[in-house]
HTML snippet that shows the backbone in 3Dmol.js (N, CA, C, O; Angstrom):
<script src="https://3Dmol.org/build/3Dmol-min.js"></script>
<div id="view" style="width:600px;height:400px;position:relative"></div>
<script>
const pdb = `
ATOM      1  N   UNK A   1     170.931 -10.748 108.900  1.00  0.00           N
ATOM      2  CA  UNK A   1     171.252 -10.948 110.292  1.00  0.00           C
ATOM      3  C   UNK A   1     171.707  -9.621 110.898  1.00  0.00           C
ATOM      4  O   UNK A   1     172.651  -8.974 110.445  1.00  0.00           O
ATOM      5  N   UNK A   2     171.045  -9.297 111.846  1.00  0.00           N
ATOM      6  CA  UNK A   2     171.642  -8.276 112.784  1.00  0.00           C
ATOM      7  C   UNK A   2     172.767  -8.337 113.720  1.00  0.00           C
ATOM      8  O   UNK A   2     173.081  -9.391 114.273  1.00  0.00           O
ATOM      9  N   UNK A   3     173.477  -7.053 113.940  1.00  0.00           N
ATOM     10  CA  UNK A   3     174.530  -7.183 115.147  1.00  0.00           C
ATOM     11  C   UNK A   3     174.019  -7.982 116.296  1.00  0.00           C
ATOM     12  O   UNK A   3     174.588  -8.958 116.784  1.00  0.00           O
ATOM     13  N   UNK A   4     172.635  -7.350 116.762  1.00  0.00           N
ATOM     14  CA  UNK A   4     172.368  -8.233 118.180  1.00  0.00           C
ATOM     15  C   UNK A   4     172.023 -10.005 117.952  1.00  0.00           C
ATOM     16  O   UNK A   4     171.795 -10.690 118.948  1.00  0.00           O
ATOM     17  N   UNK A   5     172.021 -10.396 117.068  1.00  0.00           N
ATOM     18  CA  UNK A   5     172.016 -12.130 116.597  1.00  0.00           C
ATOM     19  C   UNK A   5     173.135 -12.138 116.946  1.00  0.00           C
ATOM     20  O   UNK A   5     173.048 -13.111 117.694  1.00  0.00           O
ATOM     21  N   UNK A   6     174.085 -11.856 117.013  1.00  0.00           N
ATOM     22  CA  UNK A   6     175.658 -12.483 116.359  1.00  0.00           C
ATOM     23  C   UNK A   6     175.925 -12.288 117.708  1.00  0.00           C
ATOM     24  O   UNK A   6     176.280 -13.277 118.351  1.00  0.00           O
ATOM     25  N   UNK A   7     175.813 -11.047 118.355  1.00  0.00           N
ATOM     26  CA  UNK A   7     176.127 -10.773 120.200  1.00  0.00           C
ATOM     27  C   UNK A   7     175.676 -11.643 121.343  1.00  0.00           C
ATOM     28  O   UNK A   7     176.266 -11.895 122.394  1.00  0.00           O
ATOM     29  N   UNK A   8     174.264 -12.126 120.823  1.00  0.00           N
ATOM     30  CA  UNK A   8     173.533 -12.927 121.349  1.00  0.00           C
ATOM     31  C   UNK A   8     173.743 -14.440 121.475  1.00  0.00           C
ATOM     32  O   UNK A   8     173.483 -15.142 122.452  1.00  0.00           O
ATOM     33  N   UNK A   9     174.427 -14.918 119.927  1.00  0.00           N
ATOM     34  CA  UNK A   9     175.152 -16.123 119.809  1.00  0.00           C
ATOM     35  C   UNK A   9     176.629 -16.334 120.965  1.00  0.00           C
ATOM     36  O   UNK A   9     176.946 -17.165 121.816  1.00  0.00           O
ATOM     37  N   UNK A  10     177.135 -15.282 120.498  1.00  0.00           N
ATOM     38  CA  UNK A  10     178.363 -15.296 121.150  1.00  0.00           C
ATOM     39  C   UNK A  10     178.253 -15.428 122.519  1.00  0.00           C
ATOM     40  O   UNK A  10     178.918 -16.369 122.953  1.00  0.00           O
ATOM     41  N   UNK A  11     177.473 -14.633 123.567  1.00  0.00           N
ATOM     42  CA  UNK A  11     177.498 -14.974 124.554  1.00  0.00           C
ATOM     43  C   UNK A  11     176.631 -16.070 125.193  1.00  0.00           C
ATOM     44  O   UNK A  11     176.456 -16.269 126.395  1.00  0.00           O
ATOM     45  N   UNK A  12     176.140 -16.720 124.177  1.00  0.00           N
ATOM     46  CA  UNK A  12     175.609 -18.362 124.957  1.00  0.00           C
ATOM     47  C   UNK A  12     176.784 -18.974 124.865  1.00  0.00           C
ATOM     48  O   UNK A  12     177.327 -19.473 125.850  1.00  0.00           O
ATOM     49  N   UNK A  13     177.452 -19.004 123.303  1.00  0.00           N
ATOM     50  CA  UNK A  13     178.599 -19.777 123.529  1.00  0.00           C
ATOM     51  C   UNK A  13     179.566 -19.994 124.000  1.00  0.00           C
ATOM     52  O   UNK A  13     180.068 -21.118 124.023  1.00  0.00           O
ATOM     53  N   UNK A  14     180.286 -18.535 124.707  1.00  0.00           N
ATOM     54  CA  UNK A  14     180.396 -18.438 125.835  1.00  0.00           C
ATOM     55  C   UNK A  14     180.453 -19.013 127.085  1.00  0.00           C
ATOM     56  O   UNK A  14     181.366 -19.616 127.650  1.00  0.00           O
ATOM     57  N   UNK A  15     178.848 -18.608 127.575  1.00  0.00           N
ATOM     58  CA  UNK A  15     178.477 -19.447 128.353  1.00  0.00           C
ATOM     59  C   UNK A  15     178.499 -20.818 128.346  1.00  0.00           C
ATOM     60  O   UNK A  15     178.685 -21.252 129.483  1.00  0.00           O
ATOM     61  N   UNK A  16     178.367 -21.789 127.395  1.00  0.00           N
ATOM     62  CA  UNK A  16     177.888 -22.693 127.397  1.00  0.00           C
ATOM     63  C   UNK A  16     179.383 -23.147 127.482  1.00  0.00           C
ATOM     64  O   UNK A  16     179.461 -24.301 127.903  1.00  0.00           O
ATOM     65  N   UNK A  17     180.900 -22.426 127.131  1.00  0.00           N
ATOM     66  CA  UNK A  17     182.517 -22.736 127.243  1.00  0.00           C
ATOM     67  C   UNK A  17     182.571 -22.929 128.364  1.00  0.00           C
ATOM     68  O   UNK A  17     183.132 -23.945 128.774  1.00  0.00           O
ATOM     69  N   UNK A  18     182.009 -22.021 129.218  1.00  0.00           N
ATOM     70  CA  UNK A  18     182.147 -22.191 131.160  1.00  0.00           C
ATOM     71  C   UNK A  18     182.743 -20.936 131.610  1.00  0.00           C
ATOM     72  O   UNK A  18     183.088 -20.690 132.765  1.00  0.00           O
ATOM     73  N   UNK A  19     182.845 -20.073 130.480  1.00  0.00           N
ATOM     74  CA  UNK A  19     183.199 -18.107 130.482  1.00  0.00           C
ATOM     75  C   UNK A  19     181.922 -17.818 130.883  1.00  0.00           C
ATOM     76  O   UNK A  19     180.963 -18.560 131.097  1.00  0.00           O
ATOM     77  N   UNK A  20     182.105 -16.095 130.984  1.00  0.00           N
ATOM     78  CA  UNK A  20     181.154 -15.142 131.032  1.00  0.00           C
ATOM     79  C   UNK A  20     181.327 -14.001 129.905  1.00  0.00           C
ATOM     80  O   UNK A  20     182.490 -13.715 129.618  1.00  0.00           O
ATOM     81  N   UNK A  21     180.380 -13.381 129.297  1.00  0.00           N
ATOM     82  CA  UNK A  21     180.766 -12.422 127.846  1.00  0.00           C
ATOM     83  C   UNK A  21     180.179 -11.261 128.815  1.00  0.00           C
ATOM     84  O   UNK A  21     178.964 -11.388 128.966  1.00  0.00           O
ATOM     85  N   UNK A  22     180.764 -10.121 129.534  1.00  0.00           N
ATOM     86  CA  UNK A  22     180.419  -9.369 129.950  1.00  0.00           C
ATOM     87  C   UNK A  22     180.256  -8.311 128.967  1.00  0.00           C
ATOM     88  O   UNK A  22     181.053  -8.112 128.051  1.00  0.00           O
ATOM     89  N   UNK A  23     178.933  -7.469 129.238  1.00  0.00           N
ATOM     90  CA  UNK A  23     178.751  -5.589 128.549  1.00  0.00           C
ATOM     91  C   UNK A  23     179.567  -5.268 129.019  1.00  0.00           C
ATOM     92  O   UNK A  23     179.797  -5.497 130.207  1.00  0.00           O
ATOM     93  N   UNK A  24     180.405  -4.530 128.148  1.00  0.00           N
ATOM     94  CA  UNK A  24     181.762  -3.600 128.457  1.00  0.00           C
ATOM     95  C   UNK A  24     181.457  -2.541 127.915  1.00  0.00           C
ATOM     96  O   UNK A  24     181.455  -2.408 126.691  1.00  0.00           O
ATOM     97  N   UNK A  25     181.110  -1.496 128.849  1.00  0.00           N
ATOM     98  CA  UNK A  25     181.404   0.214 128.906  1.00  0.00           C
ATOM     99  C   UNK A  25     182.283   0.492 129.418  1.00  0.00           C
ATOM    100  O   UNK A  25     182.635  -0.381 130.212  1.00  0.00           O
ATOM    101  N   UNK A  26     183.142   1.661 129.380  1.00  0.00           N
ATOM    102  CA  UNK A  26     183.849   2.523 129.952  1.00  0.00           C
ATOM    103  C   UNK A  26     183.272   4.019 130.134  1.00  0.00           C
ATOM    104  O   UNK A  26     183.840   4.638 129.234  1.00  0.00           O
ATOM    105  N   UNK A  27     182.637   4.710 130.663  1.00  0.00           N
ATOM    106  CA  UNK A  27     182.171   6.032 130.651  1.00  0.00           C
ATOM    107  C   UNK A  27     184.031   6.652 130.229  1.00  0.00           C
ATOM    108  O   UNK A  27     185.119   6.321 130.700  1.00  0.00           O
ATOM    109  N   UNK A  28     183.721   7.433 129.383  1.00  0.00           N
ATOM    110  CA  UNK A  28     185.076   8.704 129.236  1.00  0.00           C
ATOM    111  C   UNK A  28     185.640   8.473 128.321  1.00  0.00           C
ATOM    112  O   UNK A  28     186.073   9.399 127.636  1.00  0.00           O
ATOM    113  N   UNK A  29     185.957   6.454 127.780  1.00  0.00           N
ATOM    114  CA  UNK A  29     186.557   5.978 126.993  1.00  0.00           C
ATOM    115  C   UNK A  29     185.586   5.359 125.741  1.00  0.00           C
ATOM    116  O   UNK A  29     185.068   4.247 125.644  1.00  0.00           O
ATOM    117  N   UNK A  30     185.571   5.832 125.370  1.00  0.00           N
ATOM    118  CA  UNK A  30     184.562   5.673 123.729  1.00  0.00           C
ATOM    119  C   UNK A  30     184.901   4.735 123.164  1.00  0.00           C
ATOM    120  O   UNK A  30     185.930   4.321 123.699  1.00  0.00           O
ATOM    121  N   UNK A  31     184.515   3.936 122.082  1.00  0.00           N
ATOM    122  CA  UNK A  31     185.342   2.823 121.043  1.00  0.00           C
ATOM    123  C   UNK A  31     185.632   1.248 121.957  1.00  0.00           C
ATOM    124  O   UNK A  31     185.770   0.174 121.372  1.00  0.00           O
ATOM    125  N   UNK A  32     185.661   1.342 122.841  1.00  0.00           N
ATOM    126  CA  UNK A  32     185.842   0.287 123.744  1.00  0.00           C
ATOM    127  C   UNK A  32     185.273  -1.275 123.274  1.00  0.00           C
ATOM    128  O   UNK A  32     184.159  -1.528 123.732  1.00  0.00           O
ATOM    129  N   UNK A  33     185.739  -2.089 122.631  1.00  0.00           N
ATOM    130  CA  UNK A  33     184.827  -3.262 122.539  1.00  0.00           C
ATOM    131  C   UNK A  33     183.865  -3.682 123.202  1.00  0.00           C
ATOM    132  O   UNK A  33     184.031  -3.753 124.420  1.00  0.00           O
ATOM    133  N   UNK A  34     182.436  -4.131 122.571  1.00  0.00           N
ATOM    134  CA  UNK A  34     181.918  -4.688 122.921  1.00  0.00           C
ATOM    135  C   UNK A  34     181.486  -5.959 124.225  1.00  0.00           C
ATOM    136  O   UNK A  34     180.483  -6.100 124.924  1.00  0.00           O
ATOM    137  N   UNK A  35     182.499  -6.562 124.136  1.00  0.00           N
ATOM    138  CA  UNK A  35     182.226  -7.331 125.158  1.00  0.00           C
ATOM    139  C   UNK A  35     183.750  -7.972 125.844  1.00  0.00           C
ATOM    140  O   UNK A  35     184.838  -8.141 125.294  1.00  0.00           O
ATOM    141  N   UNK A  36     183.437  -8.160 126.853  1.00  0.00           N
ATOM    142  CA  UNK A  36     184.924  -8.585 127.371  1.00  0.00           C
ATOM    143  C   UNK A  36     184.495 -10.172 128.486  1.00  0.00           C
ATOM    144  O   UNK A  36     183.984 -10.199 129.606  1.00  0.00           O
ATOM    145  N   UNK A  37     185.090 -11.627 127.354  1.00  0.00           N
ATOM    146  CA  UNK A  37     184.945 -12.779 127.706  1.00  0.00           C
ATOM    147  C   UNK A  37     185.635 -12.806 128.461  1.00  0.00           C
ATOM    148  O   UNK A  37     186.691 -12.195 128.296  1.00  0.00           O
ATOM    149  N   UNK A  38     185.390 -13.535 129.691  1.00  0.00           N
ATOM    150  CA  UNK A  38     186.406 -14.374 130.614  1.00  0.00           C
ATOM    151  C   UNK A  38     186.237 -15.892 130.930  1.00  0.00           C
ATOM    152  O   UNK A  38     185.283 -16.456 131.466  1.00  0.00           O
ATOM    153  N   UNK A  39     187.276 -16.351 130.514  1.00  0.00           N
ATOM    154  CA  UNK A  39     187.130 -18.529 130.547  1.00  0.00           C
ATOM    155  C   UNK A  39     188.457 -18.589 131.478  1.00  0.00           C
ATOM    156  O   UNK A  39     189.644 -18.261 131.496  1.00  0.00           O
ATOM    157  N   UNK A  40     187.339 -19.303 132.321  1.00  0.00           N
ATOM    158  CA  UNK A  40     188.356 -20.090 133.417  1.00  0.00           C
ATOM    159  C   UNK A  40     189.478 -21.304 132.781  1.00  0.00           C
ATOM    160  O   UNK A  40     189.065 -21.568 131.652  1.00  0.00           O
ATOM    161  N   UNK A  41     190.245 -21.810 132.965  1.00  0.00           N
ATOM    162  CA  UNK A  41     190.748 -21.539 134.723  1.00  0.00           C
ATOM    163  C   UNK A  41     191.102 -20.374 135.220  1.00  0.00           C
ATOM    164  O   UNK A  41     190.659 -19.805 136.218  1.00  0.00           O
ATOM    165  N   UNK A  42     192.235 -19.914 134.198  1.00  0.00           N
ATOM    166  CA  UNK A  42     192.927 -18.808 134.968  1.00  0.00           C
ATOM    167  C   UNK A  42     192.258 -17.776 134.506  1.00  0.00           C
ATOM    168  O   UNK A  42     193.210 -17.170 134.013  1.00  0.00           O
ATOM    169  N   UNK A  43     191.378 -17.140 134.299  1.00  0.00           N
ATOM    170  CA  UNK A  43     190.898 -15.694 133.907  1.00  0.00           C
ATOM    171  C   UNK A  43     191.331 -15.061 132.649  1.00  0.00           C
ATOM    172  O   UNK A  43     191.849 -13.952 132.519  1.00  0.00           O
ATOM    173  N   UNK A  44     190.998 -16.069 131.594  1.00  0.00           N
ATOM    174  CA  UNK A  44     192.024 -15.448 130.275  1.00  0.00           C
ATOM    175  C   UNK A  44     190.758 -14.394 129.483  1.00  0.00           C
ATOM    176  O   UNK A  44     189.550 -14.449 129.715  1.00  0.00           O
ATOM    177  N   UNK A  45     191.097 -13.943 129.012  1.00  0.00           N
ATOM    178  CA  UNK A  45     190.106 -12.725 128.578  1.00  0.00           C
ATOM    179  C   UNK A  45     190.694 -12.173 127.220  1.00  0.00           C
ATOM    180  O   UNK A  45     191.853 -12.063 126.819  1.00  0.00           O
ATOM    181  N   UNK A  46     189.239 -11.807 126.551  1.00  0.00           N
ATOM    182  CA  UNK A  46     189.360 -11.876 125.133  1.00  0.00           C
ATOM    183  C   UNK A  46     188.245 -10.798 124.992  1.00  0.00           C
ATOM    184  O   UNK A  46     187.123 -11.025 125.447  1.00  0.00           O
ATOM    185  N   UNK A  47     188.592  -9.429 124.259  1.00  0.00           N
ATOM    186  CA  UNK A  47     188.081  -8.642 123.814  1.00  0.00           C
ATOM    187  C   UNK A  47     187.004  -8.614 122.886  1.00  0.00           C
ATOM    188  O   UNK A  47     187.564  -8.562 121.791  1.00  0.00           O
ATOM    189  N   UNK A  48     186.008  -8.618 122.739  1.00  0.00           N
ATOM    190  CA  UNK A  48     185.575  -9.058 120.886  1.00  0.00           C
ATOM    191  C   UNK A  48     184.580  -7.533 120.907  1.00  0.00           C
ATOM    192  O   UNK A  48     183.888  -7.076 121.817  1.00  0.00           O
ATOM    193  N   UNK A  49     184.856  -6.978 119.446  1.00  0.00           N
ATOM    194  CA  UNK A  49     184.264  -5.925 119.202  1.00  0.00           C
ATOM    195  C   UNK A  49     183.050  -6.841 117.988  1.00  0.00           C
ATOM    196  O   UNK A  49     183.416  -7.601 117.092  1.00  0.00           O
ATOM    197  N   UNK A  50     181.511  -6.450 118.341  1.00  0.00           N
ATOM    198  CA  UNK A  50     180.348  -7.517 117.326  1.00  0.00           C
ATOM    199  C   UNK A  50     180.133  -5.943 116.473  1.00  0.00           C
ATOM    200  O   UNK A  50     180.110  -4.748 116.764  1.00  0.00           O
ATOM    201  N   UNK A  51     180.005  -6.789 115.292  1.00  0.00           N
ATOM    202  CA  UNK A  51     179.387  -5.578 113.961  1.00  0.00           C
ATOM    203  C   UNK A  51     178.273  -6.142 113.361  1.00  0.00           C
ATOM    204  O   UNK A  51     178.164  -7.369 113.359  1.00  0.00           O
ATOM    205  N   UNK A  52     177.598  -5.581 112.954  1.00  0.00           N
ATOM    206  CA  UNK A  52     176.763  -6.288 111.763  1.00  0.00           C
ATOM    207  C   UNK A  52     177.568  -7.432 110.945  1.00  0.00           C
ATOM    208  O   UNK A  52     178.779  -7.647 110.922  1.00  0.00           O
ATOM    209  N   UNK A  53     176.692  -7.982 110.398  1.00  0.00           N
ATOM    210  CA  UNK A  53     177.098  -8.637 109.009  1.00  0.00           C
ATOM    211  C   UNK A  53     177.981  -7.504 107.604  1.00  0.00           C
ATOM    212  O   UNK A  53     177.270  -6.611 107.144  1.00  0.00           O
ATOM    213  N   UNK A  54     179.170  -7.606 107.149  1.00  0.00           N
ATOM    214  CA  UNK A  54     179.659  -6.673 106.676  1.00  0.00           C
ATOM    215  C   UNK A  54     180.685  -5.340 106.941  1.00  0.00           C
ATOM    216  O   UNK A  54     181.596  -4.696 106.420  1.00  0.00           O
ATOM    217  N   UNK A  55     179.762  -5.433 108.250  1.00  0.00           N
ATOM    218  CA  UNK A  55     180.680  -3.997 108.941  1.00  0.00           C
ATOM    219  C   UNK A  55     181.635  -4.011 109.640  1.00  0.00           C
ATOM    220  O   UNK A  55     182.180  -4.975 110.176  1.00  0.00           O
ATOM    221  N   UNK A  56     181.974  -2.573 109.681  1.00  0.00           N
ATOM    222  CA  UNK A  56     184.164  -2.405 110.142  1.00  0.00           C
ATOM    223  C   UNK A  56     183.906  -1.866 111.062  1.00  0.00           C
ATOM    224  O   UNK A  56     183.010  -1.029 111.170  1.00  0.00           O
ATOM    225  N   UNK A  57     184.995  -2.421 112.313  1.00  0.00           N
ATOM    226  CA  UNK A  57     185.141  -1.102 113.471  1.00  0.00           C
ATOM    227  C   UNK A  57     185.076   0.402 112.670  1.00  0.00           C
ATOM    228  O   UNK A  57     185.320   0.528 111.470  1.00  0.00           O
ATOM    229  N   UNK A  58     184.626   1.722 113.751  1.00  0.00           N
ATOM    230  CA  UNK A  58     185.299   3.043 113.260  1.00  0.00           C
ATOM    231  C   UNK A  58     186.078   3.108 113.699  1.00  0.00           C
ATOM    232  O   UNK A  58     186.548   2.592 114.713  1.00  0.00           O
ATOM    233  N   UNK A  59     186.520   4.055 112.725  1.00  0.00           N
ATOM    234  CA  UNK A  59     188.604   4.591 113.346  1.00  0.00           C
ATOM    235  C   UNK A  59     188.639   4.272 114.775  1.00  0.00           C
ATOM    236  O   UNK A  59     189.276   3.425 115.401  1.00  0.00           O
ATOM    237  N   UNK A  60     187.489   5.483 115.263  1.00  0.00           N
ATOM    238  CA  UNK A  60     187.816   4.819 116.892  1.00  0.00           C
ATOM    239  C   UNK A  60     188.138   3.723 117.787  1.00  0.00           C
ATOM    240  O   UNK A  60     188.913   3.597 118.735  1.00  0.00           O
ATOM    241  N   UNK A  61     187.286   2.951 117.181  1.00  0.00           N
ATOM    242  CA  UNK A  61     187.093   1.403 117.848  1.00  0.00           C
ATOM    243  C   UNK A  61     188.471   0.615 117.200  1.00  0.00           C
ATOM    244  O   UNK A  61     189.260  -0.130 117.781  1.00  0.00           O
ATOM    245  N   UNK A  62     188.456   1.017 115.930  1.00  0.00           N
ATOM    246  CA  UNK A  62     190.074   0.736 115.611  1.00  0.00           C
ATOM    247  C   UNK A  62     191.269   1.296 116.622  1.00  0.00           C
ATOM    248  O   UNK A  62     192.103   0.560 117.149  1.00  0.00           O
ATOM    249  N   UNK A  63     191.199   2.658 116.785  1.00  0.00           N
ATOM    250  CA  UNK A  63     192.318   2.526 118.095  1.00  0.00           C
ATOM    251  C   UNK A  63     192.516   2.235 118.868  1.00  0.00           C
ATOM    252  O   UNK A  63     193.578   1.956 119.424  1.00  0.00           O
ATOM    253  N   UNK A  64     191.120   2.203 119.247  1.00  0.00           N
ATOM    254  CA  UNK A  64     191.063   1.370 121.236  1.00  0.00           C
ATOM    255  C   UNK A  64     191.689  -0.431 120.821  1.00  0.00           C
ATOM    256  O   UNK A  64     192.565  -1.015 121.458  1.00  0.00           O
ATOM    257  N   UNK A  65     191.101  -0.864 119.877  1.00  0.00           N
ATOM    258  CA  UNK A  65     191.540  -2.388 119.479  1.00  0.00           C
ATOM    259  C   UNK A  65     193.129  -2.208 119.745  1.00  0.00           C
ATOM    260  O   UNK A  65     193.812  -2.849 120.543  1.00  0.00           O
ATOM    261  N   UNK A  66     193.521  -1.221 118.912  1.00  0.00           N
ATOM    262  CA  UNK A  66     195.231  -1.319 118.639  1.00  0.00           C
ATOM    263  C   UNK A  66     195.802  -1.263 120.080  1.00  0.00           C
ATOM    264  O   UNK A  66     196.599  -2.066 120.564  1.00  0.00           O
ATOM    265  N   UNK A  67     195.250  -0.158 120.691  1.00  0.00           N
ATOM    266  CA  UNK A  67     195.661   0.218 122.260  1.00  0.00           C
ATOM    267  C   UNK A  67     195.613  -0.823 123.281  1.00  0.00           C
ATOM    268  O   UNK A  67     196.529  -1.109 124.052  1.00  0.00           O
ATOM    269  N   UNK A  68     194.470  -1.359 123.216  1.00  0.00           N
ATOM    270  CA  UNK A  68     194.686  -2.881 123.739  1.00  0.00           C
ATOM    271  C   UNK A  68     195.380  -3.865 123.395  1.00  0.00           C
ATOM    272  O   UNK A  68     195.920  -4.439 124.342  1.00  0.00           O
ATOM    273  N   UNK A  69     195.622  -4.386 122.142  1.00  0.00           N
ATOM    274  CA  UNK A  69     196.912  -5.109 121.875  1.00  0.00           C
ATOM    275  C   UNK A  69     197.919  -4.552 122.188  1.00  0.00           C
ATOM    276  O   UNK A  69     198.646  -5.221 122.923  1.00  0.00           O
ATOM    277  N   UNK A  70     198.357  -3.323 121.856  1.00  0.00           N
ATOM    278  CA  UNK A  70     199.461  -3.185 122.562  1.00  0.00           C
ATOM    279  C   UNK A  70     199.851  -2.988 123.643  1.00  0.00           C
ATOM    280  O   UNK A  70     200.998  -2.627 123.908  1.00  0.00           O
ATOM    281  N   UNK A  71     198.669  -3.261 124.702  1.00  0.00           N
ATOM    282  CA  UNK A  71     198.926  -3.544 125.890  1.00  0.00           C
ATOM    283  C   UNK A  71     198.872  -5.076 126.132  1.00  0.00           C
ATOM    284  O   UNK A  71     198.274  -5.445 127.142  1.00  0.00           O
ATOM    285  N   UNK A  72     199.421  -5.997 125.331  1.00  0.00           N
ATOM    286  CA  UNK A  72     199.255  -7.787 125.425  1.00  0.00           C
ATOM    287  C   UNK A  72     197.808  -7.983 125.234  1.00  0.00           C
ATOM    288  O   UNK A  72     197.834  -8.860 124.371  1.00  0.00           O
ATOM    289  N   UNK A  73     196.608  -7.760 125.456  1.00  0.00           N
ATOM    290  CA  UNK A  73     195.698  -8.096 125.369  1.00  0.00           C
ATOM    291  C   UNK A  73     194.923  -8.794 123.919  1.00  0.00           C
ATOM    292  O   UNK A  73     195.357  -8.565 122.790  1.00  0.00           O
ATOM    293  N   UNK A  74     193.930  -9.515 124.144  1.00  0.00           N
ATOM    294  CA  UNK A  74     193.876 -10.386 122.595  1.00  0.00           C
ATOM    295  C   UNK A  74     192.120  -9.917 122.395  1.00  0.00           C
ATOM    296  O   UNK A  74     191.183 -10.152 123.158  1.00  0.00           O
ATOM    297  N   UNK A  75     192.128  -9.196 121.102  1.00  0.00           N
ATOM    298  CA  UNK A  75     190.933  -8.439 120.556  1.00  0.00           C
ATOM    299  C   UNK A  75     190.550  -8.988 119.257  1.00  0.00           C
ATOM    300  O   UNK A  75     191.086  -8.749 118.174  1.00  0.00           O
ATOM    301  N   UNK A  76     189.696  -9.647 119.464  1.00  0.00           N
ATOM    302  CA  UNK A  76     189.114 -10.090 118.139  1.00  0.00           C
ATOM    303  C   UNK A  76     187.812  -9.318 117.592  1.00  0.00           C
ATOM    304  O   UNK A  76     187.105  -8.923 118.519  1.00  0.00           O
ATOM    305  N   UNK A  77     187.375  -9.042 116.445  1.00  0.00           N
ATOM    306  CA  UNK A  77     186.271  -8.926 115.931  1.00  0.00           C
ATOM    307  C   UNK A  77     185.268  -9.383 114.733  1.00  0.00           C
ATOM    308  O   UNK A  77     185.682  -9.550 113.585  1.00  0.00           O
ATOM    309  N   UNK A  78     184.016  -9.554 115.081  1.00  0.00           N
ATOM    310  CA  UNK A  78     183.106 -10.535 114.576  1.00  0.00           C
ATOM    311  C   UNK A  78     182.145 -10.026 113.971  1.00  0.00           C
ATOM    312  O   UNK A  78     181.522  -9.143 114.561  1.00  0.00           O
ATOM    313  N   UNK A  79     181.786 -10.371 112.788  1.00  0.00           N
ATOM    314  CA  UNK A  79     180.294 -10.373 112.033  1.00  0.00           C
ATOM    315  C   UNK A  79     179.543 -10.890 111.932  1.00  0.00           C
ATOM    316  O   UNK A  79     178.391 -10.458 111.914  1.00  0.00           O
ATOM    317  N   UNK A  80     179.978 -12.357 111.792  1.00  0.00           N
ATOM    318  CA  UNK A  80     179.006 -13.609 111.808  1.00  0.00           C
ATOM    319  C   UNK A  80     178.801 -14.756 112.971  1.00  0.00           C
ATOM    320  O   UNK A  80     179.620 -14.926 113.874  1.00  0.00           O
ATOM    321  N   UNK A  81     178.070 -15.217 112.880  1.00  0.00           N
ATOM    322  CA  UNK A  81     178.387 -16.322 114.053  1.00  0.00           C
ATOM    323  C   UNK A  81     179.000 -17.537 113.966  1.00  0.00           C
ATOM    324  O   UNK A  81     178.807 -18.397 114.824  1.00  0.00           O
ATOM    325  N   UNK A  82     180.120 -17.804 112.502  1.00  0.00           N
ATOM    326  CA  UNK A  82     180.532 -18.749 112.177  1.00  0.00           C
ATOM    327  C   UNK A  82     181.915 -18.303 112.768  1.00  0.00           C
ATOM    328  O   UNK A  82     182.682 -19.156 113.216  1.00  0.00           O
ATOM    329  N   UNK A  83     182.222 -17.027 112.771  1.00  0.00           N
ATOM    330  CA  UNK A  83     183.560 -16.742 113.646  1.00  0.00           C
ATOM    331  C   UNK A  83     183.974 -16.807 115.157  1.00  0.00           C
ATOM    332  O   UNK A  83     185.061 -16.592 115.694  1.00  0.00           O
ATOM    333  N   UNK A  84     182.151 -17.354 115.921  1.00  0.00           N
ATOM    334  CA  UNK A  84     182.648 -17.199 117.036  1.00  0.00           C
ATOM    335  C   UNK A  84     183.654 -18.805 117.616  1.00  0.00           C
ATOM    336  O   UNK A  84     184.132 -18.737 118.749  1.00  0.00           O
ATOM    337  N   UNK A  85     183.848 -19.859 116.961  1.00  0.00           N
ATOM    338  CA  UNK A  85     184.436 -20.623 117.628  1.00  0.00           C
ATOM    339  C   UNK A  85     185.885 -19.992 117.617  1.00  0.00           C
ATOM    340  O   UNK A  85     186.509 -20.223 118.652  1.00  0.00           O
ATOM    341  N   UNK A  86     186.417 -19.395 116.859  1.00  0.00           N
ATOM    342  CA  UNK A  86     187.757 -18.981 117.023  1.00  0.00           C
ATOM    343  C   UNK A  86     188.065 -17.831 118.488  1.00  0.00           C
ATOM    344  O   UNK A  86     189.167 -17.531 118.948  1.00  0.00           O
ATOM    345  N   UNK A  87     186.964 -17.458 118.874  1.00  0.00           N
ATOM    346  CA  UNK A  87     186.940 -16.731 120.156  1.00  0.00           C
ATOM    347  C   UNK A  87     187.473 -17.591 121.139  1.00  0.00           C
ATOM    348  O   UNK A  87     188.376 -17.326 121.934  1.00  0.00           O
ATOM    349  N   UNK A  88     186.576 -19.082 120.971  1.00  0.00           N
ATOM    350  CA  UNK A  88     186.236 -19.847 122.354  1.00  0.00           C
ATOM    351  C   UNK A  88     187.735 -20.797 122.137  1.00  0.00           C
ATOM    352  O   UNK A  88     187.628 -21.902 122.668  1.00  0.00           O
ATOM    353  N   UNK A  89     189.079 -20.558 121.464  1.00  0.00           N
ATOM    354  CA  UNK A  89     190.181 -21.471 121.333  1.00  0.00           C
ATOM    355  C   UNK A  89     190.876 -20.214 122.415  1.00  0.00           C
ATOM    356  O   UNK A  89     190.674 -19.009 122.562  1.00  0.00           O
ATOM    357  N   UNK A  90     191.611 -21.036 122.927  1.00  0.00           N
ATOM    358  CA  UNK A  90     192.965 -20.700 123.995  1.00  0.00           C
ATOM    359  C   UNK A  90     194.229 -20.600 123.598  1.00  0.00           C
ATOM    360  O   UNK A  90     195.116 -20.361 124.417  1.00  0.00           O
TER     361      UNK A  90
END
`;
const viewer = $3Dmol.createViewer("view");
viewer.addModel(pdb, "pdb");
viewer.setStyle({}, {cartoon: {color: "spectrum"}});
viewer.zoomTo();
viewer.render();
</script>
């Protein structure tokens, strides 16, 4: 299974929660997760960095993760598509 299966899962399911899994770039800021969910009601939002099957954030993507939690924010990351229901809990 490839990264883009697992990215691809995630954001139907997503969708199909009544969120949106937006592409998240930052030009300047590198490491940035992957995608940034938003599920109504109130706009709760959930970071998720997608890897292959197997694979680790790099250091980088490891700091930006940390940097965002420690700004309150909730960053999860995924390999498979058996992890994405733990995304779609509140």
């Amino acid at each position: 299974m490839r990264e883009r299966e697992v990215e691809t899962a995630l954001v139907k399911a997503v969708r199909d929660a009544g969120g949106t899994a937006y592409k998240f770039s930052s030009p300047g800021h590198d490491g940035v997760p992957d995608r940034m969910c938003v599920f109504p009601p109130y706009g709760r939002i959930v970071f998720v960095e997608v890897k292959a099957p197997g694979k680790k954030p790099t250091a980088l993507q490891w700091k930006e993760i940390r940097r965002l939690q420690c700004m309150g924010c909730r960053v999860e990351v995924i390999d498979r598509k058996e992890q994405i229901p733990e995304i779609l809990k509140l």
